[in-house]
N, C-alpha and C positions, 0 to 999 in steps of 0.2 A: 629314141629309146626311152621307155620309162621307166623312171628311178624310185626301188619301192622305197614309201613312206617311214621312217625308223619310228619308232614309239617316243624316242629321248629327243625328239623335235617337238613332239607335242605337248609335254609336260617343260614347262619356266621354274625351276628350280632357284630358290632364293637365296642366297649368300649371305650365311650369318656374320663374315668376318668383317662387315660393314658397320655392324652394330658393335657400340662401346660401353653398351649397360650391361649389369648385370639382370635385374630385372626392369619391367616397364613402370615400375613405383617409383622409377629417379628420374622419369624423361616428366618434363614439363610441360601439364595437358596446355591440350588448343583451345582456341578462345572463337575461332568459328572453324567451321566446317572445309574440309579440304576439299579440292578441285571445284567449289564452285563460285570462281572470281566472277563468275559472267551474271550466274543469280544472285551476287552480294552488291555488285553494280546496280543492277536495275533495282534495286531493292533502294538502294541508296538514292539512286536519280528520283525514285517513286515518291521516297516521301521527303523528298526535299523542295521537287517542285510546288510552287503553290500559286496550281492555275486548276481550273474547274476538270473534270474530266481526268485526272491525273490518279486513279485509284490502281491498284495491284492484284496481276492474278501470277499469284505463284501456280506453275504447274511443274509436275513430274510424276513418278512412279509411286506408289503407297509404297510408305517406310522407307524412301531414301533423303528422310529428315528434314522437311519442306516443312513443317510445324516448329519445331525446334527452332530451325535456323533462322524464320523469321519471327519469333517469337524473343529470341536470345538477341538480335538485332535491332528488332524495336525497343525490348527494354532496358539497352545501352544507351539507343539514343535518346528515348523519353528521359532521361537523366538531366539531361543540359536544358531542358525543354520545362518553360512555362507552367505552372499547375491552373489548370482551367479555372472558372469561375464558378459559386457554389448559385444551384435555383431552388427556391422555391414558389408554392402554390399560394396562394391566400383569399379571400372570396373577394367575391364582385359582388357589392351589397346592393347597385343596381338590378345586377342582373345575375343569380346564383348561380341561374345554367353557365356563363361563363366565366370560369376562375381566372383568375391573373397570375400571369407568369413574372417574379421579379427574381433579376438575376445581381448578386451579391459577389466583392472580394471572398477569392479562397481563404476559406474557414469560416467566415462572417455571417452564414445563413443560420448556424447553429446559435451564436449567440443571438440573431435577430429573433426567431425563435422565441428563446427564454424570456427575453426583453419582452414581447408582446405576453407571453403565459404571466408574468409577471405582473403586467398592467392589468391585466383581466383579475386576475386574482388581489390585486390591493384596490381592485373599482367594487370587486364581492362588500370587501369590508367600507371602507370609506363611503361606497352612497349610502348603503344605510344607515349608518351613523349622521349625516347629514340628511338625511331627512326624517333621524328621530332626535334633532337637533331642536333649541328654546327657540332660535333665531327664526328657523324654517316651520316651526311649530306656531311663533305668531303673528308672523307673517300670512299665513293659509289663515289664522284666524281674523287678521286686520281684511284681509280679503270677503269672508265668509261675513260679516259682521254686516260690511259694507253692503253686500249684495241683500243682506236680509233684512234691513233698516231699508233700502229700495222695495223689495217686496212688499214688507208690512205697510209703505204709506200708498202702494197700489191698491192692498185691501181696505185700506179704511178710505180712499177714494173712493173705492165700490160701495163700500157700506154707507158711505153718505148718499151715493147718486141712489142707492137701493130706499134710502128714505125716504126720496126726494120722488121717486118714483113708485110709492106705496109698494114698495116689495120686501119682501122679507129674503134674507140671503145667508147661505151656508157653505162653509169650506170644510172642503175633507182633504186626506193625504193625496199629495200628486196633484195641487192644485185646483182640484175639481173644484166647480161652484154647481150648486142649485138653488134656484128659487123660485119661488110662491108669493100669488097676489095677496094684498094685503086690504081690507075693507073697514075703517074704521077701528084701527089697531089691532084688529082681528085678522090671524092666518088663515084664507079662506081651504076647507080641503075639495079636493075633486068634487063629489057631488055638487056642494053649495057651489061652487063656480060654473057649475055646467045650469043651477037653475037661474043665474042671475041672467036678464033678459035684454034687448034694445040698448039703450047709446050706454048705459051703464056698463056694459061686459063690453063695446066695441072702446072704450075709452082705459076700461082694465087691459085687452088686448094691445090696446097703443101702446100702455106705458110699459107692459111687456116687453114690445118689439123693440122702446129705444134704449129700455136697458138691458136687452141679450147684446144688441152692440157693444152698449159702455163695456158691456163684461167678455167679450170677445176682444176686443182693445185693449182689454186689462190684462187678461189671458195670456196675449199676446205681446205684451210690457215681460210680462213674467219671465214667458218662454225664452226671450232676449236676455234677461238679465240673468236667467240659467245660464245662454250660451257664451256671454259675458265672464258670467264666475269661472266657467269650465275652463274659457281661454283664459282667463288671467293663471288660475291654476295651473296648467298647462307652461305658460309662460315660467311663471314661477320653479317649476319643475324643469324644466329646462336652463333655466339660472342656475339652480341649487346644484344641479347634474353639470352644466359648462365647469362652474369654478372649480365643482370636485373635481374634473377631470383633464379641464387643460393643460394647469400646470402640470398634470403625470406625462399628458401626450407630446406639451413641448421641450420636455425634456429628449425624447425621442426625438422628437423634430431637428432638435438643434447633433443630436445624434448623426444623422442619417440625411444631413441636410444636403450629400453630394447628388442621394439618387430621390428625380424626382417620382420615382414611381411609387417610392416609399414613403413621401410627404402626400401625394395624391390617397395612399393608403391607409395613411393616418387621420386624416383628414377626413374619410369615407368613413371611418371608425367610430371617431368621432361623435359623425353626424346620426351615426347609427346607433351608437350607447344611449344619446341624446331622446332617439325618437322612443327606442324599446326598454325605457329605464326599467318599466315595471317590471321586467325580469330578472333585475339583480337586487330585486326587494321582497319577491315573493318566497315566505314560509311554511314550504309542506309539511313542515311537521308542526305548525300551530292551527293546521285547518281540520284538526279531530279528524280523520279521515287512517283507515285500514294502513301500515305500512307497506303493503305489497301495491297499492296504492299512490304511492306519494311519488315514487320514480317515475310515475307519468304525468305528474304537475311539477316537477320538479325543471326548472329549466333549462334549457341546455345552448351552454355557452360554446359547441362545436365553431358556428361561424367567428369567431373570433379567435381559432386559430392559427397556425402556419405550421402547413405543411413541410416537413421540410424533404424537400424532393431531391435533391441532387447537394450533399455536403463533400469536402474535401479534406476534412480535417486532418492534420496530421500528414496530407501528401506531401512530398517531395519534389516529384515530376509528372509528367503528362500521363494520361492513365493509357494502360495497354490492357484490352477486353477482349477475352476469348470466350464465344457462346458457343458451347456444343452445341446446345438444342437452340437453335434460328426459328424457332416460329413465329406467328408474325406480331403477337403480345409480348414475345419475350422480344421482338425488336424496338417495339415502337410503346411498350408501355400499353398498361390496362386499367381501368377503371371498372373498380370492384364496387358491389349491389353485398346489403346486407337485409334481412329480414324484420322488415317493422309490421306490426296488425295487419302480416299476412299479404304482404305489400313487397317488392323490393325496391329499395331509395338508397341513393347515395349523396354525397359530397364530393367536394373538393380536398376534403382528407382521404378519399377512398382513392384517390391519384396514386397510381403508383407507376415507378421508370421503369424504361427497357433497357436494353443494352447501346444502343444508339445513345440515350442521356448518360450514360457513364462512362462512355469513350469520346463523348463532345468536349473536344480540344487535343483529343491524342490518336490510337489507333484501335479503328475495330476488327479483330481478325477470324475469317470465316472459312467452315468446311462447305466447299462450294457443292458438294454431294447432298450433304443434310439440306442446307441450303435450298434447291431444287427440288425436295422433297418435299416439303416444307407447304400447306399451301396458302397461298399469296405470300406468301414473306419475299423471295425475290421481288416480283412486280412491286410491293412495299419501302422495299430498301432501295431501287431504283430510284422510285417516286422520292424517294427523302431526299438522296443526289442530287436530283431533280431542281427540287423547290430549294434546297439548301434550308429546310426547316423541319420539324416531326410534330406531325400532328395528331394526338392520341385519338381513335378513332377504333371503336372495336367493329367487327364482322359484323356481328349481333342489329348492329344499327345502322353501317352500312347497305346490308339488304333486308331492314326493317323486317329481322327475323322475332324479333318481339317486341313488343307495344313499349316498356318499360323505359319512363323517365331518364334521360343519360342526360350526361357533361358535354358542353364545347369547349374544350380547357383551350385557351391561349398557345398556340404552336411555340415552340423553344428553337430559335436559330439553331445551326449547326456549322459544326467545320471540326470535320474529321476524315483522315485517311480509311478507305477499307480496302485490306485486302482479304482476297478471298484465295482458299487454297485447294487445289483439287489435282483429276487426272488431266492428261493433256486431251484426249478425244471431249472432255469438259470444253475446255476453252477454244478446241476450234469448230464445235460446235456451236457453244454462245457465239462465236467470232460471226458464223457463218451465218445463222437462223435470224440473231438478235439484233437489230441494228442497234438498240439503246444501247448494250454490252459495250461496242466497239467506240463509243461518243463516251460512256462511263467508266469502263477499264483501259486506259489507254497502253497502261505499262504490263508488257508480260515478262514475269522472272522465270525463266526455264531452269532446274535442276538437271546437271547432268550427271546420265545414270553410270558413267565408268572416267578417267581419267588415267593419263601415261602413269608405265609404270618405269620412271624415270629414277635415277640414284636418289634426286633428290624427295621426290614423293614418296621414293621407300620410307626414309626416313619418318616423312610427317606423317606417313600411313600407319607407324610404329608406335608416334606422339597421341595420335587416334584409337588405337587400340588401347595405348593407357589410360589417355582418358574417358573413356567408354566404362573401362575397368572400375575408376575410379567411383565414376559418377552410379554406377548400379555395389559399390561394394563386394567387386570380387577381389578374388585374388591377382596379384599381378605375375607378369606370364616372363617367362625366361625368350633369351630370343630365338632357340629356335622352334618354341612356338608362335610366336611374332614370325617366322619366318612362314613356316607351314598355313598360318590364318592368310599369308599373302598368296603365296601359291593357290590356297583355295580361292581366293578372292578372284584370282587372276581365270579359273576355270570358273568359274560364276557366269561372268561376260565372254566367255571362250574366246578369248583374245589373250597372248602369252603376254604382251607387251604392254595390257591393258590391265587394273584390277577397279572392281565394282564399289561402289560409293553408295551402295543400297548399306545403310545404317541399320535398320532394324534385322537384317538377315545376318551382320555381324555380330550385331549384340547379343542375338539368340544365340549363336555360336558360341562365342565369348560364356555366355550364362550357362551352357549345359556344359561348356570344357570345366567349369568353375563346380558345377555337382559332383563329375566326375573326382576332378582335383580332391574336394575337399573327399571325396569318399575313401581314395588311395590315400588320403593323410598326407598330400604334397603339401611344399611349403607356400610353391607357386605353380602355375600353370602351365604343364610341359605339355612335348609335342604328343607324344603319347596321350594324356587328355583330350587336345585337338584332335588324334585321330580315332579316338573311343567316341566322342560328340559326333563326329561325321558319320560314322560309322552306323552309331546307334539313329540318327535322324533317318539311314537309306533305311535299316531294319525297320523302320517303322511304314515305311514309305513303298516297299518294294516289294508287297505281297503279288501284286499284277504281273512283274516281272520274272518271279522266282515262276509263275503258271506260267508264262509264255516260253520260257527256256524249259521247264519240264516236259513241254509240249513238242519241243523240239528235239530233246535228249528220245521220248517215248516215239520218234518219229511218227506224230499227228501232223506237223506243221515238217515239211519233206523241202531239204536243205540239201544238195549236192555240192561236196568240197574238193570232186578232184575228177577229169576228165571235161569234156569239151559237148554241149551240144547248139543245136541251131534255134535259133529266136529264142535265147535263152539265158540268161544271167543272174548273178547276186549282186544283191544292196546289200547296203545297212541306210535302216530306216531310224530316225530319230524319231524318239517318242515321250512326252512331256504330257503325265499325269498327278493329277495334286500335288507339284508342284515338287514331285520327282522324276529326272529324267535318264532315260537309259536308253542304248542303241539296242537294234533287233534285225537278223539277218533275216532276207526278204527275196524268193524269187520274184524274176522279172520274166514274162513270157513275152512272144509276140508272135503274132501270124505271119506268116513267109510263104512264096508263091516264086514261080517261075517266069519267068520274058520281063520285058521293060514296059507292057501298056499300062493305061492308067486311067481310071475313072474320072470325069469332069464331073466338077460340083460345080454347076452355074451362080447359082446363089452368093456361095463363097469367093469364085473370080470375081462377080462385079459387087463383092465385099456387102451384100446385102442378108446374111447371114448371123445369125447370133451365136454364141459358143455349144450353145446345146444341139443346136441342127448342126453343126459344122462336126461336133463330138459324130454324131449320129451320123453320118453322109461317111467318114475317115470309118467307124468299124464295118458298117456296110460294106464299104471299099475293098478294106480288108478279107472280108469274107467272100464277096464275089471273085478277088483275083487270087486270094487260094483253092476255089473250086473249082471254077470255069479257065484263069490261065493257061494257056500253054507253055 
């Protein structure tokens, strides 16, 4: 016999005399999220282990708080935790295209930094002053002195062998010599030389021949003792320039004496101020030249900066990095191009991080939708896992989409947790398709979408709703609206014994009960609010359904509720539209026939058949043993 359904089995009615508050402003909010011990576990296991492969996919429902929860999780535990180390860029004076990566104690890159801008700027002042110095002034002149007391006893060796050899001989600037025979003290000119005849001109020709030597000889005396002076200059310049600057630089040194990347760097610096002095000596605005002008003789001290790429200043704890937007520059960092004569060039100041450098030592956490979206960024962020390093690397050069000059900046080690957050057909998806997924996400945090609705859960579900309250600034709610938001909770999951742990569908709850509230002028949030909010959500929701039922009322849609007939019955069909749902009485027809024979589907007995031929074979069926039956 069957027992009709009563209505009051259907609806869990909640017991306000459980509740000892007055309002939910005296219960004491939660510090995580209720019924989900199983995803605060793996969460916990995830980023505590530290072995490769050990990264996090949070999955569940949109809006049942899977952002929050781990985001409020990690930034409890980044508290106890380590504050990473600060990086920065600085040039490779070898080799410009690739910058060096030097990594510094937190907060330390900021001063190293200054330290360097500071040496640059007192080497501005200090070499010039030293090389418009008495010292350095007669020193280049004991030099200069030197070398031209050599010259002049080269030319007056010429000018004697030029006597010696009846020539007459002349210096012009730049060393030049010319000379002309000479015949009895007499400068002979072109013509008379050309009429002199027989052993007389072949013997002015000889003494010609051995003194273009002597003076080719000489010539080349000279040219040495140019390259002579040039290098001792040189040298000199390079002294004047050491003393100015060592003592700046080993003051650093003895700084920084732990890292040797930064002595390697100073020391490159060095070598570098040394070769290219002339740039911290040149004066464009003493070279009479156009002001609009002078910014391009002006020299630019960019290489002797420091980037400073990754600072920590002021941190506390491990850093927790949340990218909305995961593209695959904003993961891995990009290297910017600016516009020179029409040109674009960059530096190693044009370095800039991703979101991978700002969570290197704590956690990165990702919407694994955008994520996939995204293109290359996943294949990117794998590769990083991968290698356990980020190496900035744009598209653009990747698939040598333009010619244009770029950086091989120095890769930056890593060691960072990431999780990533999404739906679940996400994850058993990647599970399924990606074998790198299942090697790189090892840990899955599942959110669960409903939990008992046990005495005890009542309660925390009450502690939840206050602080929900709390945290958006509404009003706090009496309890038997706390009662009524359970009830609803519990038709959410259509489970009496169960209620729904979807966060975001409460909160909106919660917020339009809270319009309502303040519009009535309540103090706080009664049930009446709650049932004005729900109420007003169907009205917005149920134009579909007011047509279907009209339709039924104007007997379009032909419903019979009383008498008996054959192959023939009511439903109620369940129906779930934007994210409004409502029941809808529904005939049910069927074909009916006389005898007991029966059509064979070959196909389908040796199971060789798929649903759509088997559909088709059963209403055929149908139709022939209501026609042709007896």
């Amino acid at each position: 016999m069957r027992t009709p359904l009563d209505i009051s089995t259907l609806y869990h009615k909640c017991d306000t005399s459980s509740f000892t508050f007055a309002t939910t402003q005296e219960l004491e909010p939660l510090e995580q999220p209720i019924g989900q011990k199983s995803a605060l576990d793996a969460i916990d296991f995830g980023t505590n282990i530290q072995q490769d492969g050990y990264n996090l996919f949070a999955m569940g429902p949109s809006g049942s708080g899977k952002h929050s929860a781990v985001m409020a999780f990690l930034d409890k535990k980044s508290e106890g935790e380590a504050v990473p180390n600060d990086w920065c860029y600085v040039n490779n004076f070898k080799d410009p295209l690739k910058p060096i990566a030097i990594e510094l104690a937190p907060g330390k890159a900021a001063p190293f930094k200054h330290d360097i801008d500071d040496l640059i700027e007192l080497l501005k002042s200090i070499l010039p002053a030293a090389f418009e110095s008495d010292s350095y002034r007669n020193e280049r002149e004991t030099i200069s002195q030197k070398y031209i007391q050599e010259q002049t006893d080269v030319f007056h060796h010429l000018q004697e062998e030029a006597s010696r050899h009846d020539v007459a001989m002349n210096t012009s600037s730049g060393s030049r010599v010319t000379f002309v025979p000479v015949v009895n003290g007499k400068i002979l000119s072109a013509e008379e030389f050309t009429a002199i005849k027989g052993k007389e001109k072949e013997e002015i020709t000889r003494k010609m021949g051995e003194f273009e030597l002597i003076v080719k000889e000489g010539l080349h005396k000279v040219s040495e003792l140019n390259k002579a002076q040039h290098k001792e200059f040189k040298a000199l310049d390079r002294k004047i320039t050491k003393e100015a600057v060592e003592s700046l630089i080993d003051e650093l040194r003895r700084k920084y004496a732990d890292s040797d990347k930064i002595i390697n760097y100073l020391n490159a610096l060095q070598d570098d101020v040394i070769h290219k002095v002339q740039e911290f000596l040149v004066k464009p605005e003493e070279m009479n030249m156009p002001p609009f002008m002078q910014e391009y003789y002006t020299p630019n001290f960019a290489a002797y900066k420091v980037n400073l790429f990754i600072a920590h200043n002021g941190r506390k704890a491990a850093p927790v990095i949340y990218e909305d937007n995961p593209i695959q520059q904003n993961l891995i960092g990009r290297i910017e191009h600016f516009s020179q004569m029409g040109t674009l060039v960059t530096d190693f100041n044009m370095i800039k991080p991703g979101a991978l450098h700002r969570a290197n030592g704590g956690y990165m956490v990702l919407d694994a939708g955008k994520l996939l979206m995204q293109p290359f960024a996943y294949e990117e962020l794998k590769r990083v896992l991968r290698s356990r390093e980020i190496r900035i690397e744009s598209l653009a050069q990747q698939y040598s989409l333009i010619s244009t000059t770029t950086l091989e900046p120095e890769p930056i080690p890593i060691n960072v947790k990431v999780v990533l957050i999404g739906e679940r057909i996400l994850y058993y998806l990647l599970h399924h398709y990606d074998p790198d997924f299942q090697e790189l996400f090892k840990v899955s945090v599942d959110f669960e979408d409903e939990m008992p609705r046990s005495d005890e859960n009542i309660q925390l579900y009450a502690r939840m709703i206050g602080t929900i309250a709390k945290e958006h600034s509404l009003l706090p709610l009496t309890p038997e609206a706390v009662a009524r938001v359970i009830e609803q909770s519990s038709r959410d999951v259509a489970h009496s014994a169960k209620f729904s742990t979807h966060l975001r569908t409460l909160a909106d709850l919660l917020k339009e009960a809270d319009y309502w509230s303040k519009k009535e002028e309540h103090a706080a949030i009664e049930k009446s609010d709650i049932e004005k909010a729900l109420y007003s959500q169907t009205e917005r929701l149920n134009r579909i359904q007011k047509k279907l039922y009209e339709q039924i009322d104007e007997g379009t849609i032909m419903i019979n509720l009383s008498g008996s007939a054959v192959g023939q019955i009511n439903a109620l069909v369940f129906i779930s539209v934007g994210g409004h749902q409502f029941g809808l009485p529904s005939r049910i027809t069927a074909r009916t026939r006389i005898g007991k024979g029966e059509i064979i589907d070959i196909e389908r007995k040796a199971q060789l058949s798929g649903p759509i031929h088997s559909k088709g074979v059963m209403i055929l069926s149908a139709y022939l043993g209501s026609k042709y039956a007896s």
